[in-house]
N, C-alpha and C positions, 0 to 999 in steps of 0.2 A: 466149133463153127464160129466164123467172126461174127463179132452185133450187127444186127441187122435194124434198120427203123425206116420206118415207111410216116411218109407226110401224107396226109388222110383229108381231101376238102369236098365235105357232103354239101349240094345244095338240097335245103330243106322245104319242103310245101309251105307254101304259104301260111301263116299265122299258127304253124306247129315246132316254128324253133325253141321256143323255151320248154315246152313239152318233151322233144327231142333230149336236148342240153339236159334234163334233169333223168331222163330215164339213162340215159349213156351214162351219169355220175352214179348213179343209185345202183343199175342192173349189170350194166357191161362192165363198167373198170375196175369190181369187183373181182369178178371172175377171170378177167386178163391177170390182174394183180396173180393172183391166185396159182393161175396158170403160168406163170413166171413170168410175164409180158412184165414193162415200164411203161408208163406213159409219161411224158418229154413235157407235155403243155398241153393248152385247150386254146382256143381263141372261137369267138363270135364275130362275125361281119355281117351286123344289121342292116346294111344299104344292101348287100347281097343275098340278103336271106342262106349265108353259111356257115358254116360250123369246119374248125379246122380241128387237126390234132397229131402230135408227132406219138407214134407207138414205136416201141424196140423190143426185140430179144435176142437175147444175149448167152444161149442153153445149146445143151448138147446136139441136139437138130438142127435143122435149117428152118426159118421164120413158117414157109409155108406148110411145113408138117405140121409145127406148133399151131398157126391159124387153124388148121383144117380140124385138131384135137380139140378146140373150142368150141367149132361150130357144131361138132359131133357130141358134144359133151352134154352128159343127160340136164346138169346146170341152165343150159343154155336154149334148150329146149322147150321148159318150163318156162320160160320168161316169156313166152307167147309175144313175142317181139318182131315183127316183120319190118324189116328194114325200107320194103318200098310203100309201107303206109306212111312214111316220114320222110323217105330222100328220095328226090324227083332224079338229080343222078350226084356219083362217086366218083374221085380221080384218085387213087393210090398211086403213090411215088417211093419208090424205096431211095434215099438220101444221105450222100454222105456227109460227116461233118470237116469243115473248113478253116475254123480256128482252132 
């Protein structure tokens, strides 16, 4: 399968962005890592209250088999992590590169 990478821009609730930003680095990028994912970058946009981030995989499957073995994964479960107690909404982009 070709690499695949999705540009990722959470808006996050109000005065739960840093909260957010440390559980992503501690609990989730872990287990992406893990799971053969890369992550490309992070970025923060304070005026916007959002959080960006470039993820790829580059594996035998196609990206959203991969995503969906994450979400299904006992790891990922235990991290009692709900995604809409922290982003009010998600825009995934899957993106090619250009240089």
């Amino acid at each position: 399968m070709p690499k695949t990478t999705q540009l990722r821009t959470y808006t996050v609730r109000e005065g739960l962005l840093d909260e957010w930003v440390e559980r992503w680095r501690t609990e989730i990028v872990p287990l992406r890592l893990a799971l053969g994912f890369t992550i490309d970058g992070a970025w923060v946009d304070r005026a916007r209250n959002q959080f960006m981030w470039l993820i790829s995989y580059d594996g035998p499957e196609p990206f959203t088999d991969r995503n969906a073995l994450y979400w299904a994964s006992p790891e990922r479960k235990v991290m009692n992590l709900d995604p809409g107690d922290y982003l009010l909404h998600t825009d995934d982009r899957t993106v090619e590169p250009q240089l």
